[in-house]
N, C-alpha and C positions, 0 to 999 in steps of 0.2 A: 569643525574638526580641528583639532591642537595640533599645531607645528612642531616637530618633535626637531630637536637638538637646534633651536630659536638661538645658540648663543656659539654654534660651530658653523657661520653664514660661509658659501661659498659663490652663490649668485644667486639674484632674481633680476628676472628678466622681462620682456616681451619681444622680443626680437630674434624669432627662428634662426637667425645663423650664431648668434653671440648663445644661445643655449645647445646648439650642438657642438658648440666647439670647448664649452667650457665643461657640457657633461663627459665629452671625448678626453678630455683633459685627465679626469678621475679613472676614467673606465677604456673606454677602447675608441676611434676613429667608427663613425657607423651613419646609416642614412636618417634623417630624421624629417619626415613630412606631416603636414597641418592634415586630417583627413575629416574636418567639422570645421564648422564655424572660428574664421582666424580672429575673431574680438573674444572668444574665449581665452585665449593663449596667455596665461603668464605663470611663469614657471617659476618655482622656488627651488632650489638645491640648498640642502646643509648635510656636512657631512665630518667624521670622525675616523682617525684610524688607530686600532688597539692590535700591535704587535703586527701580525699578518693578515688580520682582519679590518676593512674599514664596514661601519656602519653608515647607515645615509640614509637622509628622507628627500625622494622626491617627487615634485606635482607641476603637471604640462598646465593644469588648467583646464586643457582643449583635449578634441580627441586628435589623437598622433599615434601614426605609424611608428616603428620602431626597429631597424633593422640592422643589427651590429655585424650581422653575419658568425664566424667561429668568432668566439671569446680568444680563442688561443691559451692565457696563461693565467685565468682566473675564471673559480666558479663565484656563480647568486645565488643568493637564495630571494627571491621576489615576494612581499605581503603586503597587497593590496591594504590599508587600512579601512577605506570606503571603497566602493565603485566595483571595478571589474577590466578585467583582461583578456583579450587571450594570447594564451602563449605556445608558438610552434618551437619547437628543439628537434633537429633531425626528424625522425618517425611520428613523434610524439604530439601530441595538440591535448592540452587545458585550459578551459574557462576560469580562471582565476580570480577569487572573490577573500573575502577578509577568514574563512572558512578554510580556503584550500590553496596556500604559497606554490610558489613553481621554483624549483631545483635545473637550470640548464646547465650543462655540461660544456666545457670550454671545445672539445672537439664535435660537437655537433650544430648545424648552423642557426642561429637563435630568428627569427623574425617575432614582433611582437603589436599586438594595438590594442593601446591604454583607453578606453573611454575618457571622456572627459570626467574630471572631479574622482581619478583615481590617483588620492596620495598613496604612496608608498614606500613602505621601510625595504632595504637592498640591505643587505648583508653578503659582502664581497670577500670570498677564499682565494688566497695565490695558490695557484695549483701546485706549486712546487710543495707549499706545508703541508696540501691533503695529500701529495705525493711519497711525501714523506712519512708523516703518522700512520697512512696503511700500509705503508713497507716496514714502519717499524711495529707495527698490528700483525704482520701477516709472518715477520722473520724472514724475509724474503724479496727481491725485487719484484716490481711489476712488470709484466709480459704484456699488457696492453693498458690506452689509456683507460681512466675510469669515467662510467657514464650511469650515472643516478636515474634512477625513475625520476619522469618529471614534476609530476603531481606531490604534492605534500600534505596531509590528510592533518586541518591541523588541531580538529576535534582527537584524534586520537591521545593515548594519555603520554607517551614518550615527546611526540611532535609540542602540547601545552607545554609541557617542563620546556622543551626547548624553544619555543615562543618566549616564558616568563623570564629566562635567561635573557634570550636578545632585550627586551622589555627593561631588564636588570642595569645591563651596558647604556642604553639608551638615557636610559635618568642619571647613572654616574658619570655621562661621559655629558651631562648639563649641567655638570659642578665641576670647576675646574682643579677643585681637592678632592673629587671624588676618587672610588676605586680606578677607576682607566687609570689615573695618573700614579700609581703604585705599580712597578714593574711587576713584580711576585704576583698581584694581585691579578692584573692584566693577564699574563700568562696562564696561571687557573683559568680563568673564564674563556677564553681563545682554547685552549685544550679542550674545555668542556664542550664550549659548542664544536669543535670538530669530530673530538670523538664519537658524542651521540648522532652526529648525522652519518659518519663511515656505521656505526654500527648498528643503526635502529632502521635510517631510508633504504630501502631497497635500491639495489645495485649490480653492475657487475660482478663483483668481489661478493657480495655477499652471501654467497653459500660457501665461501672458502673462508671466511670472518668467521662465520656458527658452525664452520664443520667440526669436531672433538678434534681436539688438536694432539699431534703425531707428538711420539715420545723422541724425548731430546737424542741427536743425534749422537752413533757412535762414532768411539773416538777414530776410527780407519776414515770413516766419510767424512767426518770434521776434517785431519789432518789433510785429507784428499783436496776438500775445497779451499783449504789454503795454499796446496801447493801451487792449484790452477790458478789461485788469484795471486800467488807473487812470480807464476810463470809464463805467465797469458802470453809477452810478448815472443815470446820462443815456440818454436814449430813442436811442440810437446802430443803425446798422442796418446790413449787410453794405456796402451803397455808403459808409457814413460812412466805417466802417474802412479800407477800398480807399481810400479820397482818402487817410488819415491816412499810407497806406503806399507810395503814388504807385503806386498798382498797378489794372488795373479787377476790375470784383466778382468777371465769371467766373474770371479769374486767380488772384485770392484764393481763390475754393470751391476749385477744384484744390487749389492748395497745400493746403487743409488736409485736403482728403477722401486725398489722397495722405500726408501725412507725419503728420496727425493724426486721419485716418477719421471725422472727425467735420464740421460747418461751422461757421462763424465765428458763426451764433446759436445753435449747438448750444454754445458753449465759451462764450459770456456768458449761456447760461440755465445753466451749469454755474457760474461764477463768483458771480454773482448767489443763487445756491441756497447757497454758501459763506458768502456773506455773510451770508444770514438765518440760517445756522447760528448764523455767530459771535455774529450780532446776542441770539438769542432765550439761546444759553448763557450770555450775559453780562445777561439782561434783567432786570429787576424783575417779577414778577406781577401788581404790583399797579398798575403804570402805563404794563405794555406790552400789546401784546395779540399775538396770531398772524397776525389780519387784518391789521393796520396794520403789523406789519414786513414781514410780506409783498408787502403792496401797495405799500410805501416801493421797493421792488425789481422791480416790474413784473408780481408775479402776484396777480393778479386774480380768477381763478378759485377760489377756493378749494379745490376738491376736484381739482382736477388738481392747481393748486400741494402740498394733503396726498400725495396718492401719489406723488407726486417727491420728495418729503422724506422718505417710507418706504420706497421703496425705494433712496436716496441712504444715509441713517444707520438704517435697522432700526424704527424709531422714529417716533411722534406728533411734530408738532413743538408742540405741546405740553405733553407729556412736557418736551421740552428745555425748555423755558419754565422748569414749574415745577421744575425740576431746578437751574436758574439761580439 
């Protein structure tokens, strides 16, 4: 079998602690044990990164366990080239073969066991770009994280095109004048393959991706959404807004429960929640705290404000803190 990207070397190994620590290095901290034969064992890593996407090929050799646990702030796409896997994601369990990639999801816990003689191509997303692209897909923020069917069907004819893509990067990114190294160029291809997998893999989101999409908003709700987003920090309340828009309260609830299904304090406890994202990802640890940016924003509660904040980004919003 051909070593793919022979000329972007990041280690080959034999020595189980020096290949967890150098693939933790690219990827996440995680456990990694011999579960066959330890004279099998020699690993090769090579790997490339193109914008927000890195590609990689890698082989244990041996069979090995694999257990990252949550990704956190990056999805895979996994394609066995030989051999076979399987792959647990949360709920989810795939046998994965050169046939059918595996999709895990950064909030759900990954375990994984490679057979021995299963090389494989990784194509690694930062969650924050696919975070991004579907919000900027959807016109809209996201209400909870995203989690992909695991399975990747890759005889279908959407999945092939998107194979021949990754396949594309993989040969350019073996020339060091290739496309990867053209920014413009790079970016098309990271666009492509993200878009086709928010729009083609099945998903959380995607029956809100293919549903006909609502006609552009009127100008009373427009105006309205901006007034909550440059008023969020002020104790404003659906009659404020309504004056702001010369419109009364109940006219506004309509308008929004009709063209945005939501109410006007349901869209500034959702603005307000954005905020303390940005707030706590940009914070200091040691002179902010979680209580006090959250109460700076109106929640008070603390444990309702936590389970809004995990089920908004996956996540403690402590975690983000100390992440910060």
């Amino acid at each position: 079998m051909e070593v793919l990207l022979g000329n972007r070397p990041v280690f080959a190994s034999t020595d189980l602690d020096e290949i967890r620590d150098e693939v933790a290095r690219i990827f996440c901290p995680h456990r990694l044990d011999l579960a066959g034969a330890a004279s099998l064992l020699s690993a090769r890593f090579n790997s490339a990164q193109l914008g927000s996407v890195r590609i990689s090929y890698l082989d244990y050799g041996a069979d090995v366990h694999i257990e990252p646990g949550d990704l956190g702030t990056f999805f895979l796409v996994l394609i066995p080239l030989t051999g076979r896997s399987l792959i647990r994601s949360g709920s989810q369990e795939i046998v994965s073969t050169p046939t059918t990639a595996t999709l895990p999801s950064p909030t759900q816990h990954l375990d994984m066991r490679w057979a021995a003689g299963t090389p494989t191509l990784i194509v690694k997303f930062e969650r924050t770009a696919v975070e991004r692209s579907l919000e900027q897909m959807l016109g809209e923020p996201l209400d909870r994280p995203v989690v992909f069917d695991l399975g990747v069907d890759l005889t279908a004819g959407w999945a092939r095109a998107w194979r021949a893509m990754a396949d594309l990067i993989v040969r350019e990114a073996e020339h060091d004048d290739g496309l990867t190294a053209q920014p413009l160029a790079a970016a098309h291809l990271e666009n492509a393959l993200l878009t086709s997998l928010l729009t083609m893999q099945p998903s959380n989101y995607r029956e809100r991706l293919t549903a006909p999409r609502p006609p552009v908003l009127p100008k009373v709700v427009r105006r309205a959404l901006e007034f909550i987003e440059q008023h969020a920090h002020l104790p404003i309340t659906t009659e404020d807004v309504a004056r702001a828009v010369a419109v009364s309260g109940r006219s506004l609830q309509e308008g929004f429960r009709v063209h945005l299904g939501r109410t006007p304090m349901a869209q500034l406890r959702e603005v307000r929640l954005t905020k303390v994202h940005e707030e706590l990802s940009a914070g200091d640890p040691a002179r902010h705290t979680v209580t006090s940016v959250a109460a700076r924003w109106g929640f008070l509660h603390q444990g309702r404000f936590a389970a809004l904040y995990r089920q908004r980004y996956g996540r403690h919003p402590s975690e983000t803190l100390r992440r910060g």
